[in-house]
mmCIF file of the N, C-alpha and C atoms, coordinates in Angstrom:
data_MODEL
# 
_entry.id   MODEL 
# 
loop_
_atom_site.group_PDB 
_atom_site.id 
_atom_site.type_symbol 
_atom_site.label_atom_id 
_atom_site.label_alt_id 
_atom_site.label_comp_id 
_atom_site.label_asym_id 
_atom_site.label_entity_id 
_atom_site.label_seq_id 
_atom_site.pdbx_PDB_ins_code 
_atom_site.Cartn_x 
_atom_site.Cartn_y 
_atom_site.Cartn_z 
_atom_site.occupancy 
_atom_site.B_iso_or_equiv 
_atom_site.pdbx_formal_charge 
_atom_site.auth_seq_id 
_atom_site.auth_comp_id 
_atom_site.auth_asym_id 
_atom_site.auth_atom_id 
_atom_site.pdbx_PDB_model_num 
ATOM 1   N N  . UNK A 1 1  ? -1.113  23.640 4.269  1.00 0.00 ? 1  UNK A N  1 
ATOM 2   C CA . UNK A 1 1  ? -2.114  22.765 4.867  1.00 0.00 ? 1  UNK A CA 1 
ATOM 3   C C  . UNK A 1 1  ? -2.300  21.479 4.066  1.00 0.00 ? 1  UNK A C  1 
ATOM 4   N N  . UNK A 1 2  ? -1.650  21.452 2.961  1.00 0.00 ? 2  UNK A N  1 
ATOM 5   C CA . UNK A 1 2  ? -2.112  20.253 1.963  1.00 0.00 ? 2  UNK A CA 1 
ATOM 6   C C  . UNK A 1 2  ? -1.036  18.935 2.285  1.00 0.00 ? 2  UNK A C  1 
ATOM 7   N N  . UNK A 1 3  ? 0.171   19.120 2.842  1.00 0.00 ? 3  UNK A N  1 
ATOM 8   C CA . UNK A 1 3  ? 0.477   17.971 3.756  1.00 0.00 ? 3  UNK A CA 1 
ATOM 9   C C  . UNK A 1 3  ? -0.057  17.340 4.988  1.00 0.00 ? 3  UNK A C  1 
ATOM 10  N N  . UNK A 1 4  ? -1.105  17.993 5.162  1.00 0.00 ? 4  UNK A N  1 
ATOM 11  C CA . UNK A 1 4  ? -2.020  17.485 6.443  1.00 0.00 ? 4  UNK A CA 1 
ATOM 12  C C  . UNK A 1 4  ? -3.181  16.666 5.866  1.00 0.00 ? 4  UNK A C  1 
ATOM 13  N N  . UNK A 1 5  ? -3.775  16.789 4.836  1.00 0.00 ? 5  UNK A N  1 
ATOM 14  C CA . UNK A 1 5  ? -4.845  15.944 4.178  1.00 0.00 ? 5  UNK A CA 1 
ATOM 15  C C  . UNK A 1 5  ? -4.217  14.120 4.545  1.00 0.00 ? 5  UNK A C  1 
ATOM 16  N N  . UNK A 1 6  ? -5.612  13.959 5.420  1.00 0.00 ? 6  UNK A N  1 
ATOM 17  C CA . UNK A 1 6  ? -5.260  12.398 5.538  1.00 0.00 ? 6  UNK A CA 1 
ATOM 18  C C  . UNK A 1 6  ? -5.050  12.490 7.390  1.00 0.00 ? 6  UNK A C  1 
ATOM 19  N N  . UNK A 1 7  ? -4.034  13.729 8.035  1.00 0.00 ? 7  UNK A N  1 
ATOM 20  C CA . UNK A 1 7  ? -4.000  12.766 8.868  1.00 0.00 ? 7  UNK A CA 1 
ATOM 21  C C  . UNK A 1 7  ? -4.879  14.461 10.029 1.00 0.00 ? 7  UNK A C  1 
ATOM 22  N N  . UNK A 1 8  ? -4.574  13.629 11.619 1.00 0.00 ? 8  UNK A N  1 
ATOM 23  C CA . UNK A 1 8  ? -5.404  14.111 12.530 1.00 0.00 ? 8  UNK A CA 1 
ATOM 24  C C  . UNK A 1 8  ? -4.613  14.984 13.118 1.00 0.00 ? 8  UNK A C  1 
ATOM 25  N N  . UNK A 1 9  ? -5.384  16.519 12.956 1.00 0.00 ? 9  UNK A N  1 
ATOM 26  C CA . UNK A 1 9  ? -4.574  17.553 13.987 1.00 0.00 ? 9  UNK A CA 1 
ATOM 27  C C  . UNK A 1 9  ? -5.327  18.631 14.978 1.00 0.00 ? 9  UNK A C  1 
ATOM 28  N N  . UNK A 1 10 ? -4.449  19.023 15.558 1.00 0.00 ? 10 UNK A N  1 
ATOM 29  C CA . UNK A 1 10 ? -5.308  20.061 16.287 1.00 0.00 ? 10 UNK A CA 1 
ATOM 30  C C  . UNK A 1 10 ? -5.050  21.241 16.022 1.00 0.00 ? 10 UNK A C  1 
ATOM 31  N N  . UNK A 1 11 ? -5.918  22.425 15.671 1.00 0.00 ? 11 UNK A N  1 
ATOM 32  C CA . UNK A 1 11 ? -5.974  23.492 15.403 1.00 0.00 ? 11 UNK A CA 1 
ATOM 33  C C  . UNK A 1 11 ? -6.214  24.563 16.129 1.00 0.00 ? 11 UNK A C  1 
ATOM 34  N N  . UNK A 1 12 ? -5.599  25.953 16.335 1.00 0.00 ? 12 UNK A N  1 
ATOM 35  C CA . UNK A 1 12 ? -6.153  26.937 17.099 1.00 0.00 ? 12 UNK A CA 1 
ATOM 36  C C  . UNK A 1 12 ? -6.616  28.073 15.615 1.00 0.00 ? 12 UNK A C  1 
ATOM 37  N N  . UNK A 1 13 ? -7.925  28.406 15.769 1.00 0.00 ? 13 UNK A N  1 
ATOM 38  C CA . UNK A 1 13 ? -8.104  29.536 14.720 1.00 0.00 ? 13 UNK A CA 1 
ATOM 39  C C  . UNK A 1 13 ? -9.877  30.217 14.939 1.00 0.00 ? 13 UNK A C  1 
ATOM 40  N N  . UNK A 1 14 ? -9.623  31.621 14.495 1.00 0.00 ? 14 UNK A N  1 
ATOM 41  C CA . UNK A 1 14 ? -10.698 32.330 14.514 1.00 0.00 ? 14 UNK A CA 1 
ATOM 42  C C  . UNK A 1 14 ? -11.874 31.994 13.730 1.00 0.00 ? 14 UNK A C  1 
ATOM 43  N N  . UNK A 1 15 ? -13.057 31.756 14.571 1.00 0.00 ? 15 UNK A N  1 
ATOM 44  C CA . UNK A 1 15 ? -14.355 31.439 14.004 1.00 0.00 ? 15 UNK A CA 1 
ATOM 45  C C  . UNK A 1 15 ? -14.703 32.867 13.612 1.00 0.00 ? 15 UNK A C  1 
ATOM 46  N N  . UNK A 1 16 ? -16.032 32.468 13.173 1.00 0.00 ? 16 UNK A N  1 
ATOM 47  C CA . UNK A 1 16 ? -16.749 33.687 11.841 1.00 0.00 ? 16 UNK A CA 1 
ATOM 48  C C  . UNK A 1 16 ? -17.457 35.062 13.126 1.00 0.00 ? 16 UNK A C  1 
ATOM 49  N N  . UNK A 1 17 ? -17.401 34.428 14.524 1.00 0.00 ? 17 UNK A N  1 
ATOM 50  C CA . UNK A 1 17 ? -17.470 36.007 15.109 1.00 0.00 ? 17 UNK A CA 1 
ATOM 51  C C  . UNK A 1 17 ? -16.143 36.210 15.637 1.00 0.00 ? 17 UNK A C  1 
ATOM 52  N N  . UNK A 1 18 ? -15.176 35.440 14.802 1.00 0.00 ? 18 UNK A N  1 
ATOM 53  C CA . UNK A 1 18 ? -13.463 36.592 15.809 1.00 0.00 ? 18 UNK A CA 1 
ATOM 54  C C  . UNK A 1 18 ? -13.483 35.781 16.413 1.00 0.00 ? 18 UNK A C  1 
ATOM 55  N N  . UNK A 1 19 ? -13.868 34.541 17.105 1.00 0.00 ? 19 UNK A N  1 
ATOM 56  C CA . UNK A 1 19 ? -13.620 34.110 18.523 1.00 0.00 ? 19 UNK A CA 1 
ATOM 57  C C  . UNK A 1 19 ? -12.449 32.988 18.605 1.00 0.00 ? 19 UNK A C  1 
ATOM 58  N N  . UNK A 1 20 ? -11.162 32.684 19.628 1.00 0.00 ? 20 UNK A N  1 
ATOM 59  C CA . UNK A 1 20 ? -10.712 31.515 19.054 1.00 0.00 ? 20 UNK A CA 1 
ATOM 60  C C  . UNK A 1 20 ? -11.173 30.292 19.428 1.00 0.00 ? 20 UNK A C  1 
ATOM 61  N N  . UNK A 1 21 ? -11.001 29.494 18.958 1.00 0.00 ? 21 UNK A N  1 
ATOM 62  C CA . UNK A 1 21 ? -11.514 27.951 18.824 1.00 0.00 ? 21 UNK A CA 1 
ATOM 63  C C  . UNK A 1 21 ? -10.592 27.013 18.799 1.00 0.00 ? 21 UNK A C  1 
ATOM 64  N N  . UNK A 1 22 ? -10.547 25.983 19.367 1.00 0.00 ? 22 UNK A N  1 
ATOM 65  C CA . UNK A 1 22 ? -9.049  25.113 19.936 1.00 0.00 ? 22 UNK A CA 1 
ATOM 66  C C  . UNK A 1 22 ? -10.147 23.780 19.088 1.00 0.00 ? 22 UNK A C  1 
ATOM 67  N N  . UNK A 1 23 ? -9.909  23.088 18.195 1.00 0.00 ? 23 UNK A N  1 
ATOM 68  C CA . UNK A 1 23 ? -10.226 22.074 17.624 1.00 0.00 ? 23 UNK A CA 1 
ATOM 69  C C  . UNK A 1 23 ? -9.372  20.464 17.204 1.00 0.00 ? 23 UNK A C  1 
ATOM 70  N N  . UNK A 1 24 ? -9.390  19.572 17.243 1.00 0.00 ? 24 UNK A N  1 
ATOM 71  C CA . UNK A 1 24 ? -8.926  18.584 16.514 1.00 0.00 ? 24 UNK A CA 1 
ATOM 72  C C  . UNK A 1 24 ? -9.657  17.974 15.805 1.00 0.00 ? 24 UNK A C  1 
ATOM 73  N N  . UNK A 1 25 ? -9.452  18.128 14.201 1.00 0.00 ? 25 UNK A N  1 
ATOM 74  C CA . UNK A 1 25 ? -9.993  17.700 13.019 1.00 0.00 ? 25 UNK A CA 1 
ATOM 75  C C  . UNK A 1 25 ? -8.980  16.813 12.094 1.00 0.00 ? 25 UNK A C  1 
ATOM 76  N N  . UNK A 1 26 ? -9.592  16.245 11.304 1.00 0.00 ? 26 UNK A N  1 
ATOM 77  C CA . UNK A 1 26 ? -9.014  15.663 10.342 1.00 0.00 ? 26 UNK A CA 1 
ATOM 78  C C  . UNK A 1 26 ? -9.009  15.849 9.110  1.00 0.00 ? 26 UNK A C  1 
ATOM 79  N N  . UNK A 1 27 ? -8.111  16.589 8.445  1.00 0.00 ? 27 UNK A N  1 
ATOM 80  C CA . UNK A 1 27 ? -8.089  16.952 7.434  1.00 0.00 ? 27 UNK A CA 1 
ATOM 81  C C  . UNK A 1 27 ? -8.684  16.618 5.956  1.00 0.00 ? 27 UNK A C  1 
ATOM 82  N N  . UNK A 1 28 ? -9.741  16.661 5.495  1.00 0.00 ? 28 UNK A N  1 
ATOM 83  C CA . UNK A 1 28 ? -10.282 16.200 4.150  1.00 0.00 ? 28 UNK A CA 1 
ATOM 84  C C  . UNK A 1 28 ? -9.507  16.845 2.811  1.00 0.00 ? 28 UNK A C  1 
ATOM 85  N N  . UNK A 1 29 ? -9.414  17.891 2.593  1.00 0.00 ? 29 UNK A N  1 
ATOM 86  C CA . UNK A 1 29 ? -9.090  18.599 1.637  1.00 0.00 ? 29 UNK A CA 1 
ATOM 87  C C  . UNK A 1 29 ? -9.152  19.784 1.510  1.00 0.00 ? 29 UNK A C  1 
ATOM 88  N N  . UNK A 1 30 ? -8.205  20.661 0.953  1.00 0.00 ? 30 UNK A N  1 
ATOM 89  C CA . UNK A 1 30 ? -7.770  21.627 0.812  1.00 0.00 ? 30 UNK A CA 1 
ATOM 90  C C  . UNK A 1 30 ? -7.547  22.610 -0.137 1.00 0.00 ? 30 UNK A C  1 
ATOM 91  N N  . UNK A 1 31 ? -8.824  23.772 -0.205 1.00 0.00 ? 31 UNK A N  1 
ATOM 92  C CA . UNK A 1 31 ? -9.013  23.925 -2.007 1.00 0.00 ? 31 UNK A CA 1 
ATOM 93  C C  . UNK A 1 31 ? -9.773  25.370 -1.747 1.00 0.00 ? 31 UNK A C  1 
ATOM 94  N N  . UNK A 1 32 ? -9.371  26.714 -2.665 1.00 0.00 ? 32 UNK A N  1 
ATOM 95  C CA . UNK A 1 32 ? -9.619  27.885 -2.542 1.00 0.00 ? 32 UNK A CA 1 
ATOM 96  C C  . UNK A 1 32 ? -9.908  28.458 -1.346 1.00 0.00 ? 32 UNK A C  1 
ATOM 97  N N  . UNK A 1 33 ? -8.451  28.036 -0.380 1.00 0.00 ? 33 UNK A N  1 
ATOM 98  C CA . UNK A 1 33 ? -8.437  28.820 0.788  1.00 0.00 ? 33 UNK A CA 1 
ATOM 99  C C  . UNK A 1 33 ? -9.097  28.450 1.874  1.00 0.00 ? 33 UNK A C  1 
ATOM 100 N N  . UNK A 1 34 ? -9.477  27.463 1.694  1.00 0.00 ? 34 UNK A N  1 
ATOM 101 C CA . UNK A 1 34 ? -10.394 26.302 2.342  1.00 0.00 ? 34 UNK A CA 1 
ATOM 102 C C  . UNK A 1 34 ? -9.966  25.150 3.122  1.00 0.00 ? 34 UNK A C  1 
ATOM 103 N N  . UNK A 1 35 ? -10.220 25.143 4.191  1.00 0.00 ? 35 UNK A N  1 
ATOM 104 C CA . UNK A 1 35 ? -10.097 23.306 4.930  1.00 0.00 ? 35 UNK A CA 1 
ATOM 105 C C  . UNK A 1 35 ? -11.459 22.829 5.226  1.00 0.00 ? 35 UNK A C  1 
ATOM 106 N N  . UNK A 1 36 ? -11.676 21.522 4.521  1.00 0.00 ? 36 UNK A N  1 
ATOM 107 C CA . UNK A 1 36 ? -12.982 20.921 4.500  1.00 0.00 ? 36 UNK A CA 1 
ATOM 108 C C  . UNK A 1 36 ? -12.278 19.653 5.420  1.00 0.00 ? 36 UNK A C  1 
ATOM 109 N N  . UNK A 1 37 ? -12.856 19.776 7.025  1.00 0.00 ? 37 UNK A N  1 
ATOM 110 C CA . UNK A 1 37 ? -12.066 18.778 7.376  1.00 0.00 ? 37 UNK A CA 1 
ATOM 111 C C  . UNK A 1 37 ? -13.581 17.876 9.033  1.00 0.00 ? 37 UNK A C  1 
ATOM 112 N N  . UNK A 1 38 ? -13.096 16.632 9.432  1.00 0.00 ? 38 UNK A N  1 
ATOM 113 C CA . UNK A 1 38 ? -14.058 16.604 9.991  1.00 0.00 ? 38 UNK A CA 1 
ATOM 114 C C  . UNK A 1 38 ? -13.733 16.890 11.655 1.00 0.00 ? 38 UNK A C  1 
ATOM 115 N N  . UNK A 1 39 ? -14.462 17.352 12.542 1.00 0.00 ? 39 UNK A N  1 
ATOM 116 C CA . UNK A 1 39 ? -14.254 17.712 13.477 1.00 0.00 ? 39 UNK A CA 1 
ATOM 117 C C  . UNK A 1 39 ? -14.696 16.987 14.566 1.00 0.00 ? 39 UNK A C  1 
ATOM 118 N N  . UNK A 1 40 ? -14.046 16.129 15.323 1.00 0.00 ? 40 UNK A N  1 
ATOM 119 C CA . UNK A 1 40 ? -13.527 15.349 16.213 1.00 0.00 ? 40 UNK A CA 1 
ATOM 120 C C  . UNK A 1 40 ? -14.343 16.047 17.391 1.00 0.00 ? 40 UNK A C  1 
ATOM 121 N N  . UNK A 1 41 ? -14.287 17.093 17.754 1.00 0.00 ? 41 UNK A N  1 
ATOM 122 C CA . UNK A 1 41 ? -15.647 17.155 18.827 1.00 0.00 ? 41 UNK A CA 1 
ATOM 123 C C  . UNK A 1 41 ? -17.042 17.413 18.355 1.00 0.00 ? 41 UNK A C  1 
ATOM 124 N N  . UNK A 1 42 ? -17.009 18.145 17.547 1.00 0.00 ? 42 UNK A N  1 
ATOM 125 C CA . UNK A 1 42 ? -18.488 17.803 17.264 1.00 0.00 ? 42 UNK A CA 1 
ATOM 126 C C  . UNK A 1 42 ? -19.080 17.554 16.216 1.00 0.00 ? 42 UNK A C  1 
ATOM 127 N N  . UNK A 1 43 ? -18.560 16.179 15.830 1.00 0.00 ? 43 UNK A N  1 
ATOM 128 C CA . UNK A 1 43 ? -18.709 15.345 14.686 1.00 0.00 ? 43 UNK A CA 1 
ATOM 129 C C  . UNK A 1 43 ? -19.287 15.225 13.358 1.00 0.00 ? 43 UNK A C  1 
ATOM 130 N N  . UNK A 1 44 ? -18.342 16.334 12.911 1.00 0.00 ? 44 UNK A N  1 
ATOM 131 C CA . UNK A 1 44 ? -19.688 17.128 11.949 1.00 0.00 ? 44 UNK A CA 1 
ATOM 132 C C  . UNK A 1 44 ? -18.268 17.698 11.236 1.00 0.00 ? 44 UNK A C  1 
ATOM 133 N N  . UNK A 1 45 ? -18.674 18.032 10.120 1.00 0.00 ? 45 UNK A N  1 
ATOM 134 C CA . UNK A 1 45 ? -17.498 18.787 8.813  1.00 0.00 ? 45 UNK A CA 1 
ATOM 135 C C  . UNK A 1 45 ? -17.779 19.821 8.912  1.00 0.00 ? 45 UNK A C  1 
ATOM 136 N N  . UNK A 1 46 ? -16.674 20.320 8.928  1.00 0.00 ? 46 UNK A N  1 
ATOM 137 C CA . UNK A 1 46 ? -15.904 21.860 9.560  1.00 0.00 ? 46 UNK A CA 1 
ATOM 138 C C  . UNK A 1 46 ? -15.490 22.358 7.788  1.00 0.00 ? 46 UNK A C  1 
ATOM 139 N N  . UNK A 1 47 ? -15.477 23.744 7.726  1.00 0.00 ? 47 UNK A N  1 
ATOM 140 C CA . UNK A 1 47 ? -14.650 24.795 6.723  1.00 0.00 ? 47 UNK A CA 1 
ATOM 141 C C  . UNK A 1 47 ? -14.144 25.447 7.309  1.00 0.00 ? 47 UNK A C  1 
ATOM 142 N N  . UNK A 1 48 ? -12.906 25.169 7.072  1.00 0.00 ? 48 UNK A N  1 
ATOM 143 C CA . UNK A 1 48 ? -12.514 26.800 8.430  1.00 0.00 ? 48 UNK A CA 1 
ATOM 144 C C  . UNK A 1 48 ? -11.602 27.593 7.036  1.00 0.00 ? 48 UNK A C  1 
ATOM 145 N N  . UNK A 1 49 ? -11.575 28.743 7.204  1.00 0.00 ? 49 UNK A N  1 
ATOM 146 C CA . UNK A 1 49 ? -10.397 29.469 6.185  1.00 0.00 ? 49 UNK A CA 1 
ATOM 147 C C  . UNK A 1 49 ? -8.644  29.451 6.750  1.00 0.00 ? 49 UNK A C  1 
ATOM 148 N N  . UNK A 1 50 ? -7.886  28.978 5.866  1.00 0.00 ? 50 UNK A N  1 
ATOM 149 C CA . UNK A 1 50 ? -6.691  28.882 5.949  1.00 0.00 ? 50 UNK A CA 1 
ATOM 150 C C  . UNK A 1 50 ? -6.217  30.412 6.662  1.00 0.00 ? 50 UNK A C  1 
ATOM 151 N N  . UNK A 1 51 ? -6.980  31.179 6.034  1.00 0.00 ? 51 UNK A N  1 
ATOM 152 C CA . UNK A 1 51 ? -6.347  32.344 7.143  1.00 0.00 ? 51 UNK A CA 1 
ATOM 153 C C  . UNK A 1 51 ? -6.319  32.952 8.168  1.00 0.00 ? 51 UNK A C  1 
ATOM 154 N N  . UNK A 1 52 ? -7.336  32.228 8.619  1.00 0.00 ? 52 UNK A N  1 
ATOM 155 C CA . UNK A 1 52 ? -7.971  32.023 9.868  1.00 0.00 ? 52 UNK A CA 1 
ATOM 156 C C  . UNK A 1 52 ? -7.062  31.407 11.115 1.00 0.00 ? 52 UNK A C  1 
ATOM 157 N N  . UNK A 1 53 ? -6.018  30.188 10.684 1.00 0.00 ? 53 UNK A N  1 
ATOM 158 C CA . UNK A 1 53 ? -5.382  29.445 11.659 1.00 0.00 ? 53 UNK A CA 1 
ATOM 159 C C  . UNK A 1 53 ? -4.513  29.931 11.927 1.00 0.00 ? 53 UNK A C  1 
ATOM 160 N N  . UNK A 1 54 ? -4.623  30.044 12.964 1.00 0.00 ? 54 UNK A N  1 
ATOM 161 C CA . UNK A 1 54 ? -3.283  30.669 13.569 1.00 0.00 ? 54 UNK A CA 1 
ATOM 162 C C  . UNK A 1 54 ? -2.258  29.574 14.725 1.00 0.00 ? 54 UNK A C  1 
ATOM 163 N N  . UNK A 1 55 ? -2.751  28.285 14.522 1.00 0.00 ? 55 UNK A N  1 
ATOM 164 C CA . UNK A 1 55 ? -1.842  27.157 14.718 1.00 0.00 ? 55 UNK A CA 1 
ATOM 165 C C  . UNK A 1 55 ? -1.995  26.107 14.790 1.00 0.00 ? 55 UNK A C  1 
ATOM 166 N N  . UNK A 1 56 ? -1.065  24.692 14.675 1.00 0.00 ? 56 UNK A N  1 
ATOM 167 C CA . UNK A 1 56 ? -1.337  23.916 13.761 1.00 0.00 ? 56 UNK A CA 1 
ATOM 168 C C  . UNK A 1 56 ? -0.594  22.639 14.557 1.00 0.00 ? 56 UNK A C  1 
ATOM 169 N N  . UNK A 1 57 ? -0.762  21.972 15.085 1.00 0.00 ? 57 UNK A N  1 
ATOM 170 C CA . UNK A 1 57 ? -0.302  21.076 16.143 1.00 0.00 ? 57 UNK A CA 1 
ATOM 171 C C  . UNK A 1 57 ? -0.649  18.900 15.050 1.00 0.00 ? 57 UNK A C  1 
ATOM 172 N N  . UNK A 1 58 ? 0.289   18.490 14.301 1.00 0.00 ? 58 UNK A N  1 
ATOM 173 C CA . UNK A 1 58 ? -0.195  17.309 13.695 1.00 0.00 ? 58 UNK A CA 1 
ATOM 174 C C  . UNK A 1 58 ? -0.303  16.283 15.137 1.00 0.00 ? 58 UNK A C  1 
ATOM 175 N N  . UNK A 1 59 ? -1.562  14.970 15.257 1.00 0.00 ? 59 UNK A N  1 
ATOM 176 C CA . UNK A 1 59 ? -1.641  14.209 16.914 1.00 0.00 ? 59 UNK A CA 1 
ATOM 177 C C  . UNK A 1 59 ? -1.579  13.274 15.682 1.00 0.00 ? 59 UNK A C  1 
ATOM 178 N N  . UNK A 1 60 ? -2.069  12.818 14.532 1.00 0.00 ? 60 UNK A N  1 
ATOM 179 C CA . UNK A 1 60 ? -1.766  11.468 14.336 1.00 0.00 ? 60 UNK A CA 1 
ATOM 180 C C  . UNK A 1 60 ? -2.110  11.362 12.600 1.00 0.00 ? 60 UNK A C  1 
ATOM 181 N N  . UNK A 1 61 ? -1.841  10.255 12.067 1.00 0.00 ? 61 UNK A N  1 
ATOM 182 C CA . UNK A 1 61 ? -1.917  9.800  11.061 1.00 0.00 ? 61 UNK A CA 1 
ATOM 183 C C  . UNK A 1 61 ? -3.863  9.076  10.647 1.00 0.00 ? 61 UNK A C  1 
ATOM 184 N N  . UNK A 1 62 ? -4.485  9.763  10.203 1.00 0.00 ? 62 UNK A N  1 
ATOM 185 C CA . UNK A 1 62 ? -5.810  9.302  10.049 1.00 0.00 ? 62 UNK A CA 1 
ATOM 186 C C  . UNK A 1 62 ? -6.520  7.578  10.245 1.00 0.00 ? 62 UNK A C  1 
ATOM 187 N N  . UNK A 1 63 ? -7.111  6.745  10.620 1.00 0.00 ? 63 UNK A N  1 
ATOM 188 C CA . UNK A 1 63 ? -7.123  5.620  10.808 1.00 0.00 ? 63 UNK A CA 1 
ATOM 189 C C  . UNK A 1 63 ? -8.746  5.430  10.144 1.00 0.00 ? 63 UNK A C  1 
ATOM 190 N N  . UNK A 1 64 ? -9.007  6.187  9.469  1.00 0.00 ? 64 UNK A N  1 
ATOM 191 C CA . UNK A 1 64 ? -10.181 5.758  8.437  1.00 0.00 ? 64 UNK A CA 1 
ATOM 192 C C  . UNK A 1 64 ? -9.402  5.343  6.869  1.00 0.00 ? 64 UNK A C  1 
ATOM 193 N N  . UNK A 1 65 ? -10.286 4.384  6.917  1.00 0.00 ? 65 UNK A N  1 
ATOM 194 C CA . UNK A 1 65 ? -10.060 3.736  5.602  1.00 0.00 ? 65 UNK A CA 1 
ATOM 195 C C  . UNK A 1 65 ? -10.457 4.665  4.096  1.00 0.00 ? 65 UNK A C  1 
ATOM 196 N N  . UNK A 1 66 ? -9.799  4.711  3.276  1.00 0.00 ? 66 UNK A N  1 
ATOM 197 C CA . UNK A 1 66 ? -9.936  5.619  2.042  1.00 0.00 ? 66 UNK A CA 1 
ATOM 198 C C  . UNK A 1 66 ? -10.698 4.747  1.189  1.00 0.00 ? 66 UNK A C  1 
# 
């Protein structure tokens, strides 16, 4: 997941009741099993657990300024 920091993807992965969740976020960083990333529908910073994803679709290269 740490080649994704920076840019915009969409994710399929299990939330904290089991359920799946179809998301496009943007990757912040990636650290003890962790994606701290921000989430494109509901605009708000997401943690999801790396083991959680079960797929991983890259849509673009991030267009916020660092």
């Amino acid at each position: 997941m740490e080649r994704y920091i920076g840019h915009i993807i969409e994710v399929i992965y299990l939330d904290i009741d089991n359920k799946t969740k179809q998301r496009r976020i943007e990757v912040l960083m990636v650290e003890n099993g962790l994606v701290k990333a921000f989430c494109h529908q509901r605009q708000a910073l997401r943690m999801i657990r790396i083991e959680n994803i079960l797929a991983v679709k890259q849509v673009s290269v991030s267009s916020r300024v660092s």
